[in-house]
C-alpha positions in Angstrom: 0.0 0.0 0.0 1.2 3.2 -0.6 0.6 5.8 2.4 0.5 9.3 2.2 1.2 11.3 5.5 -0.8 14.2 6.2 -0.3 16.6 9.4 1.2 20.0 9.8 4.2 21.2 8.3 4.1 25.2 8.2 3.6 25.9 12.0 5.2 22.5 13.4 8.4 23.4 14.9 10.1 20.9 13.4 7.8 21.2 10.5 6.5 17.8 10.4 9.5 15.9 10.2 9.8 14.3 13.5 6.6 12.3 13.5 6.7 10.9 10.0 10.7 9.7 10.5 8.9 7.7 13.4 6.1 6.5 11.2 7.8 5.7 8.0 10.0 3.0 9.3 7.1 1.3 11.3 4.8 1.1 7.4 7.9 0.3 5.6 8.6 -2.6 7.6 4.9 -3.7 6.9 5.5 -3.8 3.3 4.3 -0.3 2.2 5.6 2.9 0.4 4.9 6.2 1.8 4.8 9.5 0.7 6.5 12.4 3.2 5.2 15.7 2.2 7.5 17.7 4.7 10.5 15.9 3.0 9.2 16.8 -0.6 9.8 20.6 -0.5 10.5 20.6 -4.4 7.1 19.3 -5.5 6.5 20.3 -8.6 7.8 23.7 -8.1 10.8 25.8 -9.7 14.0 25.8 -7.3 13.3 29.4 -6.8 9.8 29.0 -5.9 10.8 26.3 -3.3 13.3 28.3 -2.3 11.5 31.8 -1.6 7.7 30.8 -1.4 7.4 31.5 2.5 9.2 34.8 2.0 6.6 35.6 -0.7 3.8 35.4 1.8 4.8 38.8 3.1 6.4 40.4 0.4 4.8 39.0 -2.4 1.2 37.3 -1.5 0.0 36.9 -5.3 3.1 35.1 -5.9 3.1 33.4 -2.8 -0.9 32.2 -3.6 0.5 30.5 -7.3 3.0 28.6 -5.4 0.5 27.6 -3.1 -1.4 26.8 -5.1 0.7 24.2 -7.1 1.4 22.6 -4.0 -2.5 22.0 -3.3 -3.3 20.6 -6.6 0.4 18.6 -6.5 -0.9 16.7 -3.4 -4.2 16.6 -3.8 -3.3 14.6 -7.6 -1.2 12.4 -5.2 -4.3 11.1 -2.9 -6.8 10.8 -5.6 -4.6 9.0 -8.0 -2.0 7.2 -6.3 -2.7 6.8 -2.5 -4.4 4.2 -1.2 -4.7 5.8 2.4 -3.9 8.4 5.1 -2.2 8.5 8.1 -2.9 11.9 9.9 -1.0 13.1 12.9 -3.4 15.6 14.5 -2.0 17.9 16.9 -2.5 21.7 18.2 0.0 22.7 15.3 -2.2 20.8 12.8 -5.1 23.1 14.1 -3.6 25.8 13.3 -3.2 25.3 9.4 -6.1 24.6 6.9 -4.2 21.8 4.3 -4.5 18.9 6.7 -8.2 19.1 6.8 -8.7 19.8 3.1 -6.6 16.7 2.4 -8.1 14.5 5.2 -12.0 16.2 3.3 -11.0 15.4 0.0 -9.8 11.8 1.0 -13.1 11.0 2.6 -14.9 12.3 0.0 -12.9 10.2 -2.3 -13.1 6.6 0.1 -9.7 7.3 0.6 -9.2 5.8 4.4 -8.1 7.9 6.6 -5.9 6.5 9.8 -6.2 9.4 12.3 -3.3 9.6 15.3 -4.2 12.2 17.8 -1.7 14.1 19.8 -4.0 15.8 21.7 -7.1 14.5 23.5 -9.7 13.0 21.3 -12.3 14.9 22.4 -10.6 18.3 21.6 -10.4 17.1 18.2 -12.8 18.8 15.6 -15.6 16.1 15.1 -15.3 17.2 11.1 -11.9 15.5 11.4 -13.4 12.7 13.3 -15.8 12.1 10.7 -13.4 12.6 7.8 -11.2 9.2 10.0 -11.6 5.7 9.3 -10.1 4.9 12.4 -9.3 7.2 15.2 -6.0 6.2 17.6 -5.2 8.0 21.1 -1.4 7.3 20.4 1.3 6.1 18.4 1.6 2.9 20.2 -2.1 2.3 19.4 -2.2 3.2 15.9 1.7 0.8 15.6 -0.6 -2.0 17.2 -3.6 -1.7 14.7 -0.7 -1.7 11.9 1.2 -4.5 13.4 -2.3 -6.5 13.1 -4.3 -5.2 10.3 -2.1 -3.4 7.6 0.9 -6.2 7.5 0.7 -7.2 4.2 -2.6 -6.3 3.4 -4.3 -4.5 0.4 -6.6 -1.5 0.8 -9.7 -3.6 -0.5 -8.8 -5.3 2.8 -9.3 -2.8 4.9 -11.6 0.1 3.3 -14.1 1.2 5.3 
């Protein structure tokens, strides 16, 4: 299966690396391919757009809004074509951005499954979100459980909702 992983980049301190270099090995050991977002920055953008695209946001914001742009439609091509699920880490940084839930939306929409990991109470999670989930998880260890048992070498016909 081929996984992307969604969750906040642009106000994560570490901008979403930590979590999905904790998550990748765990899937890839399953079997599966994933896709990191926060370790894409090129995308299908220029270098100079991947280079000054944030800057752009103050000093530029119609330029900044193209990039953008190209980003949403580069990912959003990735989960309707070639994804066969979601893993979401949802946290207070996630909550402050928009792309996660458009992506975690769109996936729903599309019977995309959607594995949400919640690094925050579950009940402080928006219940959009918790509807958008296939399966919700109260930790890591709880969502490496489910995978350990239910996505080792399975297809996503196995496990779609």
């Amino acid at each position: 299966m081929f996984f992307y992983l969604a969750g906040s980049i642009e106000y994560s301190p570490d901008l979403g690396k930590g979590w999905r270099a904790e998550i990748k090995p765990v899937l890839h050991s399953l079997g599966h391919e994933t896709y990191d977002p926060a370790e894409d920055e090129l995308k299908n953008l220029t270098e100079d757009e991947a280079r000054e695209f944030r800057a752009w946001k103050a000093d530029d914001l119609e330029r900044f809004r193209q990039t953008i742009q190209k980003i949403i439609a580069y990912d959003l091509d990735l989960i309707e074509h070639e994804c066969d699920a979601i893993i979401c880490y949802w946290d207070h940084h996630a909550g402050r951005g928009a792309g996660t839930q458009g992506e975690l939306t769109f996936a729903h929409r599309l019977g995309v499954p959607v594995y949400l990991i919640c690094g925050m109470p579950i009940k402080d999670v928006s219940g959009w979100l918790l509807g958008c989930a296939t399966e919700v998880f109260a930790s890591f260890d709880e969502f490496r459980a489910f995978a350990s048992n239910k996505l080792a070498g399975t297809a996503v016909a196995e496990i779609a909702p």
